[in-house]
C-alpha positions as CSV (number, residue, x, y, z in Angstrom):
1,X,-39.0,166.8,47.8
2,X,-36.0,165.3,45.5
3,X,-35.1,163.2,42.7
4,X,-32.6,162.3,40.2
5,X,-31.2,158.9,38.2
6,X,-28.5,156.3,37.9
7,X,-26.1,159.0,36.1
8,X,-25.5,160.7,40.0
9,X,-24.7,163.8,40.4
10,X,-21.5,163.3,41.3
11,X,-21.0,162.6,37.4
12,X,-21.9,166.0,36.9
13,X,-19.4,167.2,39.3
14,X,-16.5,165.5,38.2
15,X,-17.4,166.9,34.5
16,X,-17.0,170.4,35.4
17,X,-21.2,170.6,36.6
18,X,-23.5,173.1,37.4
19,X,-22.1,175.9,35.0
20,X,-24.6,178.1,33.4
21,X,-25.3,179.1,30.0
22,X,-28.1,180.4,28.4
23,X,-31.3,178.4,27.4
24,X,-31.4,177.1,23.9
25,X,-33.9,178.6,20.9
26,X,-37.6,177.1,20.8
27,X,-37.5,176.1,17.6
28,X,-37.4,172.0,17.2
29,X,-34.4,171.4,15.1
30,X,-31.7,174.0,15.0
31,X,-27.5,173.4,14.5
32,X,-25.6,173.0,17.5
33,X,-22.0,173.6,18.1
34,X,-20.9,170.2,17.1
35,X,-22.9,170.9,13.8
36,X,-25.7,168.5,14.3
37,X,-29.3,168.9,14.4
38,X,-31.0,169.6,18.5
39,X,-34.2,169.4,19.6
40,X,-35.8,171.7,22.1
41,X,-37.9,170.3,25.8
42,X,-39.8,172.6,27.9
43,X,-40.3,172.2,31.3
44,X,-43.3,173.9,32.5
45,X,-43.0,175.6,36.1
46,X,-46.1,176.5,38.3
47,X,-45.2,178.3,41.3
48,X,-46.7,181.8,43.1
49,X,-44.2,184.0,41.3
50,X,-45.9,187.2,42.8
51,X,-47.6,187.9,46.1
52,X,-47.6,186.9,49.6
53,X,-46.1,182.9,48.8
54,X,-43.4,184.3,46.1
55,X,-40.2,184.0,48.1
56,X,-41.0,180.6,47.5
57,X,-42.3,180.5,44.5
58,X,-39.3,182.3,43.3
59,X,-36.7,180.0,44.5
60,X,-38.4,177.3,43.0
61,X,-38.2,179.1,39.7
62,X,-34.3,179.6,40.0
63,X,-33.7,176.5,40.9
64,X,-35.3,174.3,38.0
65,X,-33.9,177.0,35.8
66,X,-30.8,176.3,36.4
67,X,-30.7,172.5,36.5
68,X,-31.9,173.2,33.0
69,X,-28.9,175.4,32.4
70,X,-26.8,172.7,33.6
71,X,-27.9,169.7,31.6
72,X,-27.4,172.4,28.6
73,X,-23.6,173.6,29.5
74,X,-22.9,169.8,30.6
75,X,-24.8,168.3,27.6
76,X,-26.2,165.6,29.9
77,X,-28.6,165.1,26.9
78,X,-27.0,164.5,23.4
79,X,-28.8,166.3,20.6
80,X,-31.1,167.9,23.3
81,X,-31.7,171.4,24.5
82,X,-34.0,172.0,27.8
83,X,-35.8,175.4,28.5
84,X,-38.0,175.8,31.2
85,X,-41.4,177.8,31.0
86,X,-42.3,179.7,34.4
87,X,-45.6,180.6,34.7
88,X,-47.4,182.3,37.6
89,X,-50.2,180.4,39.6
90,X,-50.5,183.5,42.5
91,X,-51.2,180.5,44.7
92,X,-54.6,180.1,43.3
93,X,-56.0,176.8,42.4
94,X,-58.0,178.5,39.5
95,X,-54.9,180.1,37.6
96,X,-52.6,177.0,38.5
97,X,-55.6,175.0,36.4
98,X,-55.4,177.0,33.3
99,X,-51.6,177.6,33.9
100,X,-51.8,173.5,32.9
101,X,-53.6,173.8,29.6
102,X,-51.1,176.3,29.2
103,X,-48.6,173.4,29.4
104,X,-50.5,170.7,27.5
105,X,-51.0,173.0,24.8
106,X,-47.5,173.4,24.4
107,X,-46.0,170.2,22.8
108,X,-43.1,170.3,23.1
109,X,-43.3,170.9,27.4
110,X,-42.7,166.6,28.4
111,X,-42.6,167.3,32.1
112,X,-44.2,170.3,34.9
113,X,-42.5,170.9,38.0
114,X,-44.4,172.7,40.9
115,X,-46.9,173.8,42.2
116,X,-45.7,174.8,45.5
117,X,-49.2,174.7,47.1
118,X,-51.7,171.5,47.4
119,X,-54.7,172.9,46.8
120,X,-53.5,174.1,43.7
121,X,-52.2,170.7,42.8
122,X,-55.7,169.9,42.9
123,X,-56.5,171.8,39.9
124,X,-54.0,170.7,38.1
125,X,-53.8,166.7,38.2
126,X,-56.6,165.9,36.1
127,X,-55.6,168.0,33.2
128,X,-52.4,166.6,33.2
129,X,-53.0,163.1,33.9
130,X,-55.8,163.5,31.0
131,X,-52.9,165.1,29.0
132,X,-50.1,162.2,29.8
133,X,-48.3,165.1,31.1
134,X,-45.8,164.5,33.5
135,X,-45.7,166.7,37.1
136,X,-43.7,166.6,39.7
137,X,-44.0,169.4,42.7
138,X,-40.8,169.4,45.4
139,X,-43.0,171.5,47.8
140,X,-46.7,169.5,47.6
141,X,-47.5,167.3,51.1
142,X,-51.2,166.6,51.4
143,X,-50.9,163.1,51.6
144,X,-54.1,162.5,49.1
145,X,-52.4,163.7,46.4
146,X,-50.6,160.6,45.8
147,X,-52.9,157.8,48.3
148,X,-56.3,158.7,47.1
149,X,-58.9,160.5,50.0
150,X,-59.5,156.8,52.1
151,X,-55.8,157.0,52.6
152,X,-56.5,157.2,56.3
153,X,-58.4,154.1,56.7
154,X,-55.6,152.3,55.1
155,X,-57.5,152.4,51.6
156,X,-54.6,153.8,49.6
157,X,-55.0,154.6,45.9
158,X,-53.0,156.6,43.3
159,X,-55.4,159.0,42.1
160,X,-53.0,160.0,38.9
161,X,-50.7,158.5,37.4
162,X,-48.9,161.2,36.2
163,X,-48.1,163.1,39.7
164,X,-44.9,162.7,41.7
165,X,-43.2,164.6,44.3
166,X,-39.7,164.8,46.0
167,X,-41.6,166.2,49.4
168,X,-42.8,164.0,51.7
169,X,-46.5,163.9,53.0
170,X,-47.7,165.6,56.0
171,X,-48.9,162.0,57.3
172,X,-45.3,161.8,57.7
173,X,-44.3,165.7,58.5
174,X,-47.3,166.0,61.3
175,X,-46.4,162.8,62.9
176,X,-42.6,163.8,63.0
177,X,-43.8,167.6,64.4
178,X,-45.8,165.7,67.1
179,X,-43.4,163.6,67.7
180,X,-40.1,166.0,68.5
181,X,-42.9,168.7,69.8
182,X,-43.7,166.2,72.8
183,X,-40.7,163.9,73.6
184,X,-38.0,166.3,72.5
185,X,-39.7,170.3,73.9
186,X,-41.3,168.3,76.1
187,X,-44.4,170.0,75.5
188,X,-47.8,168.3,76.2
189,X,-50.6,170.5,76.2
190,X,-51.1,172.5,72.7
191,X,-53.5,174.5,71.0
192,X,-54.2,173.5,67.5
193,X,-55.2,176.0,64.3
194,X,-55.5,175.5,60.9
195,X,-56.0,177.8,57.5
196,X,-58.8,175.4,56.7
197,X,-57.2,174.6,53.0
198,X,-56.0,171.3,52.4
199,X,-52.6,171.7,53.5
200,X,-52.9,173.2,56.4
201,X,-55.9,171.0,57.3
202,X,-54.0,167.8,56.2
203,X,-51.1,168.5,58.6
204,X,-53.0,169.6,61.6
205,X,-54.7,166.4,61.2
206,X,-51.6,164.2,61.4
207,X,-50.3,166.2,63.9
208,X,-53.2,165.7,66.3
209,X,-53.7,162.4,65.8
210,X,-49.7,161.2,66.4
211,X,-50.0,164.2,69.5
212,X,-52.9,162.6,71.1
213,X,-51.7,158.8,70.9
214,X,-48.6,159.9,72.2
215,X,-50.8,161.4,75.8
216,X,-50.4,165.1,74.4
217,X,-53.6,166.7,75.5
218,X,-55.3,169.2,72.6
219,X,-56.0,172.0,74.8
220,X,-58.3,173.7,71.7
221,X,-58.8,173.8,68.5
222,X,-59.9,176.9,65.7
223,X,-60.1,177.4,62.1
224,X,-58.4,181.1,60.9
225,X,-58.6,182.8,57.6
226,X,-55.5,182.6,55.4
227,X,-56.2,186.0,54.4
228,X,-56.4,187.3,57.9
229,X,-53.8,189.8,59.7
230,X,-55.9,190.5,63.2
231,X,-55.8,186.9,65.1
232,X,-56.7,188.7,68.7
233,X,-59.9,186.8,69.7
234,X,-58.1,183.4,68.6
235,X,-55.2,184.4,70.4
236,X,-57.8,185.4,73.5
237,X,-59.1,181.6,73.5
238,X,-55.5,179.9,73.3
239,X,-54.6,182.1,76.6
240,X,-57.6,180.8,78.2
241,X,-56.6,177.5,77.4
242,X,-53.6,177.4,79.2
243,X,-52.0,175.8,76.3
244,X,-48.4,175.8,76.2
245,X,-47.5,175.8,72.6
246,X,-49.3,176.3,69.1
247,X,-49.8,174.0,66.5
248,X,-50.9,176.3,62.7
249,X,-51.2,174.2,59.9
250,X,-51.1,176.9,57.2
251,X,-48.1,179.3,56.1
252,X,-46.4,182.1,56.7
253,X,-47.9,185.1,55.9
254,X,-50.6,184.2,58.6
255,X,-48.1,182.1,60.4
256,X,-45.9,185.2,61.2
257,X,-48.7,188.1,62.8
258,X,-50.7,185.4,64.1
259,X,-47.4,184.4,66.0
260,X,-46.1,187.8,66.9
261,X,-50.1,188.1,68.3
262,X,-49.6,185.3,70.6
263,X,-46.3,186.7,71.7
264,X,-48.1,190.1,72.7
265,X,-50.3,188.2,74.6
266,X,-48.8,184.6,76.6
267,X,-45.2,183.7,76.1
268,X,-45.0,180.5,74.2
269,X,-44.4,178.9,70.9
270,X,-45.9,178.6,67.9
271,X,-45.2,175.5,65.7
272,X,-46.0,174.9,61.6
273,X,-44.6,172.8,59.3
274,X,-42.4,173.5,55.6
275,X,-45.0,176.3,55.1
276,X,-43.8,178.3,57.7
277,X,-40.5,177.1,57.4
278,X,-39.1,180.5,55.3
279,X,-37.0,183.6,55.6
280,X,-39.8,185.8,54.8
281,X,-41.0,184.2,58.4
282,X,-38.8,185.6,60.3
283,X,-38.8,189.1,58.7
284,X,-42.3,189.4,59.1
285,X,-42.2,188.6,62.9
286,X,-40.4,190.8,65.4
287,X,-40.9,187.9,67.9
288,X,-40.4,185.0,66.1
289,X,-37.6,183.9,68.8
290,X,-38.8,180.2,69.8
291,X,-40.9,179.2,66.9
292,X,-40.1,175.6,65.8
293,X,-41.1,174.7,62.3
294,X,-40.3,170.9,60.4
295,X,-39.5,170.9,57.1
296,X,-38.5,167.8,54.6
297,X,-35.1,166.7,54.2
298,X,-32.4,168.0,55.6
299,X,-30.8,171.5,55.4
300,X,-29.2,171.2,52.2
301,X,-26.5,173.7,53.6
302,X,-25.1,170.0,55.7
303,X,-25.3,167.9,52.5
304,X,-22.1,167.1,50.8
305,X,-24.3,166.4,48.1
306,X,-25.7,169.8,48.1
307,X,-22.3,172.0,47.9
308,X,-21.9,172.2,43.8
309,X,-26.0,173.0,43.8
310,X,-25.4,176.0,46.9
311,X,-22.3,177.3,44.9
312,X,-23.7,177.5,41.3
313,X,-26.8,178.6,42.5
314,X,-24.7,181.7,44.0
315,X,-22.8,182.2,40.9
316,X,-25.9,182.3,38.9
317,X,-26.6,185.5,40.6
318,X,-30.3,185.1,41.0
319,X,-31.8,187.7,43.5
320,X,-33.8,185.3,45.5
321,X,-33.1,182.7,47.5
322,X,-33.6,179.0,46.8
323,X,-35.6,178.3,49.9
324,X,-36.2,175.7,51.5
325,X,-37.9,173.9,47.6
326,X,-34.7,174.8,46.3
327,X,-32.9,171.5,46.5
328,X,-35.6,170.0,45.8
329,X,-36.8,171.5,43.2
330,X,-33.3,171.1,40.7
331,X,-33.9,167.2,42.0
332,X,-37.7,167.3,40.6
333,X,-35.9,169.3,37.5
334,X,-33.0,167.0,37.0
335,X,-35.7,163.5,37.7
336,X,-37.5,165.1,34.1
337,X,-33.9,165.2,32.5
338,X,-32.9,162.3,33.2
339,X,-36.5,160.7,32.2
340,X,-35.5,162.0,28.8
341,X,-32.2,161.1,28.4
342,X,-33.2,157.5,28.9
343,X,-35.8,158.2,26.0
344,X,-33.6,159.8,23.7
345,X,-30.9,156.9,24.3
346,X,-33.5,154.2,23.5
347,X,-35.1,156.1,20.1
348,X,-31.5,156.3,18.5
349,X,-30.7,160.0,20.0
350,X,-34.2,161.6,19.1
351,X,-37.2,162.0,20.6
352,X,-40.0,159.6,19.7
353,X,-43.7,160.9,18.7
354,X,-45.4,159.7,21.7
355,X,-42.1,161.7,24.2
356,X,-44.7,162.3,26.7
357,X,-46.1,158.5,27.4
358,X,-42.1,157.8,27.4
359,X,-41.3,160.3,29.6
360,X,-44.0,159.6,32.1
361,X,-43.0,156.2,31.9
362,X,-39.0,156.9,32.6
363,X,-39.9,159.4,35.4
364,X,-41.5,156.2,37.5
365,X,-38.1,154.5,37.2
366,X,-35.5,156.9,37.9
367,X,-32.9,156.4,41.2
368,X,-30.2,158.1,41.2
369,X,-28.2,160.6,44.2
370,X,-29.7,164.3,43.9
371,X,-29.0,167.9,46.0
372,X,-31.1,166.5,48.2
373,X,-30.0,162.5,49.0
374,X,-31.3,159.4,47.3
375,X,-34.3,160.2,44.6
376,X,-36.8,157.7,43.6
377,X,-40.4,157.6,43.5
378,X,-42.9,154.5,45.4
379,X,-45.6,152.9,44.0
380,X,-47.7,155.9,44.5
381,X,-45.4,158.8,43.1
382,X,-44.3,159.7,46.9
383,X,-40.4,160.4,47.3
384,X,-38.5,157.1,49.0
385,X,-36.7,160.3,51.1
386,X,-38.4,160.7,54.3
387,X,-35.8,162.5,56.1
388,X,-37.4,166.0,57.8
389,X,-36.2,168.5,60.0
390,X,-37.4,170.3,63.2
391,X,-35.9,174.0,63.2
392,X,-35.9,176.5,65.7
393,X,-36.1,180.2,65.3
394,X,-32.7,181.4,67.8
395,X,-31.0,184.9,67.1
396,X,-32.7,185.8,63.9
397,X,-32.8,182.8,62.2
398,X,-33.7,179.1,61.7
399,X,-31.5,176.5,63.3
400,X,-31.9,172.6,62.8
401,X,-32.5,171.1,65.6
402,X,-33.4,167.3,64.9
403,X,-33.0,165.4,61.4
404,X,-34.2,162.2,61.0
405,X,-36.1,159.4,58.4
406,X,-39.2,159.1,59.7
407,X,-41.9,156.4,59.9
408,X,-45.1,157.3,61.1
């Protein structure tokens, strides 16, 4: 989940970066402190901004906020002020869908970043792809998203053009889990569970298949409701089983009892990918000591590139952490503003009529050094980053373990 262009950050850096000031006005043309005439972008933002997912939908929100109050204080856009428009998608693939014709409608939105969840990505690509409507989710890794539903059988298509992402798919995040879950625990007997939505589904998927060729036995397999707190008679079978560790594919507000369950019951792990990766994990679950989760990229707290991002985002005072789609979030944020600027450069220092098609066409070609490493975007709209992280839950919180690009 990352992005940026040629102009790298550390050009903002050296210019005094990552400052905040206030958003500028929505109207299109107003005098800026220079005297001449600005123009106003939105960037839309989906995320769950209330309920059980909002820790993350929160720091998502911060975070593109303030790359946008960046580019302002930094004028990393000549004659262009950006403004971003939240809006809340409560993690439902119904609301993210008319949370996009909220965006369309809005002309003078050129890019969306978000949503956190892939199902509700799923709403939200067609109307936006119909629209020319550029989006770009740092948290989004159900591989068909970008490869097209045959993507397993080697049949990979871009669905929509207009999508990108600075995460990585779960082809790539289940294989890794799999991976350090049986050469590096040394764990070879698991029992698998998924929320049954496409996330959680998708990565349980990759993860058995990269667990099995490797000689990891699947011990058993069950589908749980998302919505579910009382996980005993799953937690009866996985005893049974004599499994030895707990694969969910889902998140963490089912993640976290559904572990502390397990714990009540037979002393081993339970392992989940970015979705469970989260503070709000560990708070939920008085025995989340052990539980290994991947995430993509690595911690942003050990990037050098990372430190201005960490140190604004502190002085910016926000409430809520940044999470682990911070980083890449102001990366998705920053790949928009920089799509822009190459616009504006190439219409004289104004936007052109059809910004959107122009946009959409600068996002594709951006490469420059983000929060969170190297951003540029494949042939299908997936990040070029494929570096994840296993971490461990060890005195309270999450330690990284293993970082490494991966290739499935």
């Amino acid at each position: 989940m990352r992005h940026r262009s040629l102009l790298i950050l550390t050009t903002v850096l050296t210019t005094g970066a990552l400052t905040l000031t206030a958003c500028g006005s929505r109207d299109d043309d107003k005098k800026g402190s220079s005297g001449g005439d600005t123009q106003t972008v939105v960037i839309g933002v989906d995320a769950p901004l209330t309920g059980d997912l909002s820790a993350l939908g929160l720091g998502i929100k911060n975070s593109a906020d303030l790359a946008a109050k960046t580019a302002n204080k930094d004028k990393t856009v000549p004659g262009i002020t950006f403004e971003v428009q939240p809006l809340d998608d409560q993690a439902q693939p119904s609301v993210g869908q008319q949370n996009a014709t909220k965006f369309i409608d809005n002309k003078k939105v050129l890019g969306v970043v978000g949503p956190l969840n892939s199902g509700v990505s799923q709403s939200m690509q067609k109307p936006l792809n119909d629209a020319g409507l550029t989006q770009i989710s740092p948290a989004n890794t159900g591989t068909e998203l970008t490869q097209g539903d045959n993507w397993k059988t080697g049949d990979k298509k871009r669905p929509f053009k207009t999508y990108f992402r600075t995460a990585t798919t779960d082809q790539i995040q289940g294989a890794f889990a799999a991976k350090y879950l049986y050469n590096n625990a040394k764990i070879k007997q698991v029992y698998l569970i998924d929320d049954q939505k496409p996330y959680g589904a998708g990565l349980a998927a990759s993860f058995k298949a990269t667990f099995t060729g490797l000689g990891g036995k699947i011990a058993g397999s069950d589908h749980v409701n998302p919505d579910d707190r009382d996980f005993n008679a799953v937690v009866t079978k996985v005893k049974k089983s004599g499994a030895k560790a707990v694969y969910y594919g889902g998140e963490y507000p089912a993640g976290a009892p559904l572990s502390q369950q397990l714990k009540d019951s037979v002393q081993i792990p339970l392992m989940g990918g970015d979705g469970m990766y989260s503070a709000d994990f560990i708070k939920l679950n008085k025995k989340a000591q052990g539980d290994i989760a991947t995430s993509v990229g690595k911690p942003v707290e050990e990037l050098d590139s990372a430190k201005t991002f960490i140190a604004n985002y502190k002085t910016a005072g926000y409430k809520d952490a940044y999470e682990a789609y911070g980083g890449g979030t102001y990366d998705a944020t920053w790949a928009i503003i920089e799509a822009v600027k190459a616009v504006v450069a190439a219409n004289d220092g104004k936007l052109p009529d059809d910004a959107r098609a122009k946009v959409l066409d600068a996002v594709g070609k951006v490469s420059f050094q983000g929060v969170t490493g190297p951003v540029a975007f494949d042939e299908y709209g997936d990040t070029t980053n494929t570096m994840m992280t296993a971490y461990q839950v060890d005195g309270g919180k999450w330690v990284s373990k293993l970082s490494e690009a991966y290739k499935p």
